[in-house]
N, C-alpha and C positions, 0 to 999 in steps of 0.2 A: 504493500500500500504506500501509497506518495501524498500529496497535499490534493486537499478538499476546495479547500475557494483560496483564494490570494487576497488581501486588500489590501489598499494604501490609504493610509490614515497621515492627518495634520500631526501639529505638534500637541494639539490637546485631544486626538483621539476620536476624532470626529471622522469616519471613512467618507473620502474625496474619491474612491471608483473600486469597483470589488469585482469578481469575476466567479460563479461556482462552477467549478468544473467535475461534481461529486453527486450532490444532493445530498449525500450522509449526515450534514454537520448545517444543523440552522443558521441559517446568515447572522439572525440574530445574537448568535453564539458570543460575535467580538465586541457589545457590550461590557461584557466582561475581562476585557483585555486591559484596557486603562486603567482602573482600580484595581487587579491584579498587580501591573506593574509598578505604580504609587506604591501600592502594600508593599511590596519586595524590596523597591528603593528606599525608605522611609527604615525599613529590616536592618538594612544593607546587605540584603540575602538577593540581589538581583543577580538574575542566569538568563542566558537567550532562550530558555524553555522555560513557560509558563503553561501548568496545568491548570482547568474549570472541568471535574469529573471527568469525566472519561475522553473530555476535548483538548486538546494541547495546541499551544501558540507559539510557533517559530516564526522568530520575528529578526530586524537588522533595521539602525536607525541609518539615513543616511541626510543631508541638510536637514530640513527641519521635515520630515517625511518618516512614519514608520511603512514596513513593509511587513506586513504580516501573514501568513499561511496558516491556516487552521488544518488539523488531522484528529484523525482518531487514533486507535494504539495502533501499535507495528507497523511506524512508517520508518523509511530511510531517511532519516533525520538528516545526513550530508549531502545525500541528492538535494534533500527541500531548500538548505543553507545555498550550496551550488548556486543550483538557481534563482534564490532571490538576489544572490550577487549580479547574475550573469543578467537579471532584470533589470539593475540599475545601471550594466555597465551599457545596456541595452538601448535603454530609454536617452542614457548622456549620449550615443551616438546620434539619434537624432534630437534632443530636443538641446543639445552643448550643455546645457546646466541643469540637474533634472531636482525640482524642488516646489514646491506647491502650486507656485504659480503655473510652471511648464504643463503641470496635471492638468491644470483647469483651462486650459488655454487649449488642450490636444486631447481631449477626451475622445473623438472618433478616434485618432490614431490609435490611443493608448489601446482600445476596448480592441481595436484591429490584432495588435500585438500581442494582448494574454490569451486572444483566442489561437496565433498560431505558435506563439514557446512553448504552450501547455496543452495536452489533451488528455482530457480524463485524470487529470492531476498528476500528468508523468512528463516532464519536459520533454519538447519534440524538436520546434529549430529555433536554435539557438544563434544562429550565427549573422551579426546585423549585416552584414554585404547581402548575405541570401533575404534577408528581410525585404533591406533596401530593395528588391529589384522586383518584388510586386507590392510591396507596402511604402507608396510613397507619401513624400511631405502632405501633399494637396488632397484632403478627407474626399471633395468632389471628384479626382481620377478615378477612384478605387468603381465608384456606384455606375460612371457612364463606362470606364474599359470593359472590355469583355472580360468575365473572369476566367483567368485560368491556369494551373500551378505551375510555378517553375521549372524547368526540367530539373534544376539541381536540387528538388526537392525528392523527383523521382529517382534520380541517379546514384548509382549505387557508390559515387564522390559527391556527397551533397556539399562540400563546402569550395564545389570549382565548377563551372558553366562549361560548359562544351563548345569546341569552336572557337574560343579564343587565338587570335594572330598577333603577334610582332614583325614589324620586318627585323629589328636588331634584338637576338634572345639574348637576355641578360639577369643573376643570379645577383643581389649585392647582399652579404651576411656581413653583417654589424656581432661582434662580439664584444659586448657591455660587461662588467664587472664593478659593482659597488663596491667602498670597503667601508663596513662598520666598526668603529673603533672608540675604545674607553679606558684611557688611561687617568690612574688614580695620583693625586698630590705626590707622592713619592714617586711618580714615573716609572711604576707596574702598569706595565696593561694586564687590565681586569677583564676586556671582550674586545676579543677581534673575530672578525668572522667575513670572508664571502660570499657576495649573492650576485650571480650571473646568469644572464639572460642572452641567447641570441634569436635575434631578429634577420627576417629575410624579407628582402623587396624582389619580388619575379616579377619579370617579363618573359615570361614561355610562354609560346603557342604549343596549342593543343593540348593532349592530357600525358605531361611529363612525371619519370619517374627517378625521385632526388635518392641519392645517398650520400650523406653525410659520412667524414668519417674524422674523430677528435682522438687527442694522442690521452685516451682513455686507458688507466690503471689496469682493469676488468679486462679489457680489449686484449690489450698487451700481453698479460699473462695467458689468456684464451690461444692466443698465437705464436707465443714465444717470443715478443718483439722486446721482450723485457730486457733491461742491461741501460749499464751504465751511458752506453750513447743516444739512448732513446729517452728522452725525459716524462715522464706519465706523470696525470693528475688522477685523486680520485675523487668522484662525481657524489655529493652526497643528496638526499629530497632532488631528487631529478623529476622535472612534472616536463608533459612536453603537450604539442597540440595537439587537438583529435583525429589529424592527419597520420600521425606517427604510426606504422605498426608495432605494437607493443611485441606481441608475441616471438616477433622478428628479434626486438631491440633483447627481450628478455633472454633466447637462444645464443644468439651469437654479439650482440651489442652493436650490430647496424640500424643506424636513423636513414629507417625509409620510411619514403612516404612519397606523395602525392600533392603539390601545394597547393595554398590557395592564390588567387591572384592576387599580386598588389603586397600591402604591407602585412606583415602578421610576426607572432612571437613563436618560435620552433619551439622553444625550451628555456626551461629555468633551471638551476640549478645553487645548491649553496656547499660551500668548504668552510669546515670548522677550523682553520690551520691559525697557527700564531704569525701574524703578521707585523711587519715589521714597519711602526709609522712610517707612512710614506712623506710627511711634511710634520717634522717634529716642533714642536712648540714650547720655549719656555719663559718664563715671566715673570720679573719681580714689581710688586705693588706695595706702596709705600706710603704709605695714610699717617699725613703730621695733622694732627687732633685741631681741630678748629680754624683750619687754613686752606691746605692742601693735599691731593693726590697723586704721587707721580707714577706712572705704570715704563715699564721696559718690556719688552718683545723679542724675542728672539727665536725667529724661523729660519729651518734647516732645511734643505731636500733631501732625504733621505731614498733616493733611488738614484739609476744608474745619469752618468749624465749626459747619455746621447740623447736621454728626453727633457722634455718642458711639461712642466704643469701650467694649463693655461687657466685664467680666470679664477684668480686666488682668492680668497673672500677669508680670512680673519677676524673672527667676532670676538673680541674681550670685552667682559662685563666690567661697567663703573658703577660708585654708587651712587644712588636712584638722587641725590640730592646733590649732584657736580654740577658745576656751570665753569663759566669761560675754560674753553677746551684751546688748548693749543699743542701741537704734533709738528715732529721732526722723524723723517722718513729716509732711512738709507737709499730706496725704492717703493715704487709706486703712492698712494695717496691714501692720507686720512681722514674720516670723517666722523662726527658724532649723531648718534641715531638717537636722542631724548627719549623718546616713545619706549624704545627697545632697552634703553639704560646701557649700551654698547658704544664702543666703537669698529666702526668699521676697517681693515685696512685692506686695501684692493691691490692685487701686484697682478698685473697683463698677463707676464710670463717670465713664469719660476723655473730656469734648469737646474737641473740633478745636482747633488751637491754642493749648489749655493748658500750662502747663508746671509740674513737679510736683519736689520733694526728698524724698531720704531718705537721713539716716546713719547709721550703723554702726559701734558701736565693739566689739570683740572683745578679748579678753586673749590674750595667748600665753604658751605656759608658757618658763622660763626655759633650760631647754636647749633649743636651737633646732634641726627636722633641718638636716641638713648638705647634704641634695640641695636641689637648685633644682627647686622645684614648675613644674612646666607651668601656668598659667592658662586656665582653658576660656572660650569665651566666652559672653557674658550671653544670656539665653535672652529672648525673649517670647510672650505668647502675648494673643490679643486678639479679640473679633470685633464687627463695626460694619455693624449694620441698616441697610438699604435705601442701600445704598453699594456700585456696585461700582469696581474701580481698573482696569478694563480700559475700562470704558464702555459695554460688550455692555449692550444692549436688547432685549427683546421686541416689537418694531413690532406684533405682531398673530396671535393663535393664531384661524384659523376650525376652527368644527365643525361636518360634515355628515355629518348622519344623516337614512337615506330617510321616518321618520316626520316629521323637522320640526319637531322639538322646539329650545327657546330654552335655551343652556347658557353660565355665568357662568366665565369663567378670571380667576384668580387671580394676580399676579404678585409675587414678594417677594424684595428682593436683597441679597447676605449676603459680606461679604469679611470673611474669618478669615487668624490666621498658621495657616503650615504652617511648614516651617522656615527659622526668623528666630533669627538670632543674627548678636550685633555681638562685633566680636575687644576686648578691651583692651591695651592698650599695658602 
C-alpha cells in the first residue's frame, strides 16, 4: 500500500488543493493534522509521522506550504517521502518558486500534475521534461489539443523521446565535488567528508547506449587493475538516476544506461576520508575593553599549486556592537556586512600555496554589553577548476549507437566548499 490522497496545506493548515487517489481515508481525515502537529511541537516530540487511529500523516514542510499524504497501515513510508520531494522538486520546475501563492495562481496545472505522478497512490511519472511535453504552462492548451500520451510514457525508456537529432553529438560530464569541513579552536578537524555529484549535458541523436567507466576501488579489485600505478577511490551512499542499470552496476560495476536528453545528474556519491583543508585559516582577535577590536587573518592554500581557487569569500565574525571598520588587505578586498555581524574578505584568485593577510580594526562603543558573545566560526567559500580532492577519474565514457555515429565527451572537474568553517579560539 502507498499514499491515499496528497494535500497541500498553508502555513496554518488550511488545505489550498488535495487530490484522493484511494477512497480509503476520508478527506476529512486532515483536520486532524494541525492540532496533531501543534500537540507534538509544543511536546517537543515532533517526527515526520503523525498518527489519528488507524490514519497516518506523512508530511514535508517546504516555504511556507505543508505537503501532506495520508495512509493507512503498511505503507512504504520512503516511497511516500520520495515522492513528496520529487513533488516539490516538480512543481519548482514549473512554477521557479513553489509557495502558496504559485498554488493559487496554477490550480488547473497543479490538479493536471497529481493526477499524472500518482495513480492509485503509487507514483507513476515523475520526470518534469516528460511532464513538460504534454503538461504545458497555458491550462487552455491542455482542453482544445487533442489528447494524447506521450510516447515516452509508453516506451519502455520513458525518460528519452524517440527520434531525437544533432548534427554535432556531444557528451559534456561535469565532475563536482563538495568538501564539508569543521575544524575545532585547536585546529582538529572534527568533520570532513565528500559529496560528489556528476552531471551530464547530451546531445545524442537517437537512442544511445552510455558506459561510464570511474577509476572505482570495487572495479579495480573485480579486474585486477589494482596496484600501486592505478590510483582507486572508494565510492560510499552511491545513488544514481533511474536510467542506470542497477543490476549491471551491482555484477560487475559498469554505469550503463540510456540518457536522458539535455541536462541531468548521473550520480551522487559521498567519501568519508580525512581531508586535508584545502584553504587553511587562522586568526587572532583582540578585544581592548571599551574601545577597540583588532582581528588578523591569515589564509593559506593548502593544495597543489598548478591550481587556483577562484572566488574566495572569507566570513569572520565581529561583535554585533562594532562600528567604524577599517581593513588592510595583502590581496583582494574588505568589507563589513552589519546585518550578518561579518566581514567579508573576497580574493579573485587564490593559487596553491599562497599565503594571504588581512586586518581589521573596528571601534566599540564605550559601554560594553555585559553578556559574553558566542563566537561563530569563520566561514569559507571557494571553488578550484579541474581539481578534484577525492581523485575520482573518468577512465572512459563509450557511446553506442546502432547508426554508428562518432561522439566527442567532454570531461571537466570542479571541487567547491560546501560547508567549511574553522572554530576560533
Amino acid at each position: 500500500m502507498s499514499a491515499s490522497a496528497v494535500f497541500i496545506l498553508d502555513v496554518k493548515g488550511k488545505p489550498l488543493i488535495s487530490r484522493n487517489y484511494k477512497g480509503d481515508v476520508a478527506m476529512s481525515e486532515i483536520e486532524h493534522f494541525m492540532p496533531l502537529l501543534m500537540q507534538r511541537e509544543e511536546e517537543g516530540a515532533l517526527a515526520p509521522l503523525l498518527s489519528h487511529g488507524r490514519v497516518h500523516f506523512l508530511w514535508i514542510k517546504h516555504s511556507n506550504l505543508y505537503l501532506v499524504a495520508t495512509t493507512l497501515k503498511n505503507a512504504n513510508a520512503s516511497l511516500v517521502y520520495s515522492f513528496l520531494y520529487k513533488t516539490v522538486e516538480v512543481f519548482s520546475e514549473y512554477f521557479k518558486e513553489l509557495e502558496e501563492e504559485s498554488i493559487r495562481d496554477n490550480f488547473v496545472i497543479v490538479y493536471e500534475l497529481l493526477d499524472e505522478l500518482m495513480d492509485f497512490g503509487f507514483p507513476q511519472t515523475t520526470d518534469s521534461k516528460i511532464l513538460q511535453e504534454y503538461i504545458t504552462q497555458q491550462g487552455n492548451k491542455l482542453e482544445t489539443g487533442k489528447s494524447r500520451v506521450p510516447p515516452t510514457v509508453t516506451n519502455a525508456v520513458s525518460w528519452r523521446s524517440e527520434g531525437i537529432k544533432y548534427k554535432k553529438n556531444e557528451v559534456f560530464i561535469d565532475v563536482i565535488e563538495s568538501v564539508n569541513l569543521l575544524v575545532n579552536a585547536n585546529g582538529s578537524v572534527l568533520l570532513s567528508e565528500i559529496v560528489g555529484t556528476i552531471k551530464l549535458k547530451v546531445f545524442l541523436s537517437g537512442m544511445p547506449e552510455l558506459r561510464l567507466g570511474l577509476n572505482d576501488r570495487v572495479l579495480f579489485e573485480l579486474t585486477g587493475l589494482s596496484g600501486s600505478k592505478n590510483k582507486s577511490v572508494e565510492l560510499e551512499d552511491v545513488k544514481f538516476h533511474q536510467c542506470v542499470r542497477l543490476s549491471r552496476f551491482d555484477n560487475d560495476r559498469t554505469i550503463s544506461f540510456i540518457p536522458p536528453d539535455g541536462d541531468f545528474e548521473l550520480m551522487s556519491y559521498r567519501l568519508s576520508t580525512q581531508v586535508k583543508p584545502l584553504i587553511w585559516i587562522e586568526s587572532v582577535i583582540e578585544k581592548f575593553s571599551h574601545s577597540r577590536v583588532e582581528i588578523m587573518v591569515k589564509a593559506k592554500g593548502q593544495f597543489k599549486k598548478q591550481s587556483v581557487a577562484n572566488g574566495v569569500e572569507i566570513s569572520v565574525p565581529v561583535p554585533s556592537d562594532a562600528d567604524s571598520p577599517k581593513f588592510k588587505t595583502s590581496v583582494g578586498s574588505a568589507k563589513y556586512v552589519p546585518e550578518k555581524n561579518v566581514v567579508i574578505w573576497s580574493i579573485k584568485s587564490f593559487p596553491g600555496g599562497k599565503e594571504y593577510l588581512m586586518r581589521a580594526h573596528f571601534g566599540l562603543p564605550s559601554v560594553e554589553k555585559e553578556e559574553v558573545e558566542g563566537r561563530p566560526p569563520i566561514g569559507v567559500k571557494f571553488e578550484i577548476p579541474y581539481f578534484t580532492v577525492s581523485g575520482i577519474q573518468v577512465r572512459y565514457m563509450k557511446i553506442i549507437e546502432k547508426s554508428g555515429y562518432q561522439a566527442l565527451p567532454w570531461v571537466r572537474y570542479i571541487t567547491q566548499s560546501g560547508d567549511y568553517q574553522l572554530r576560533t579560539s
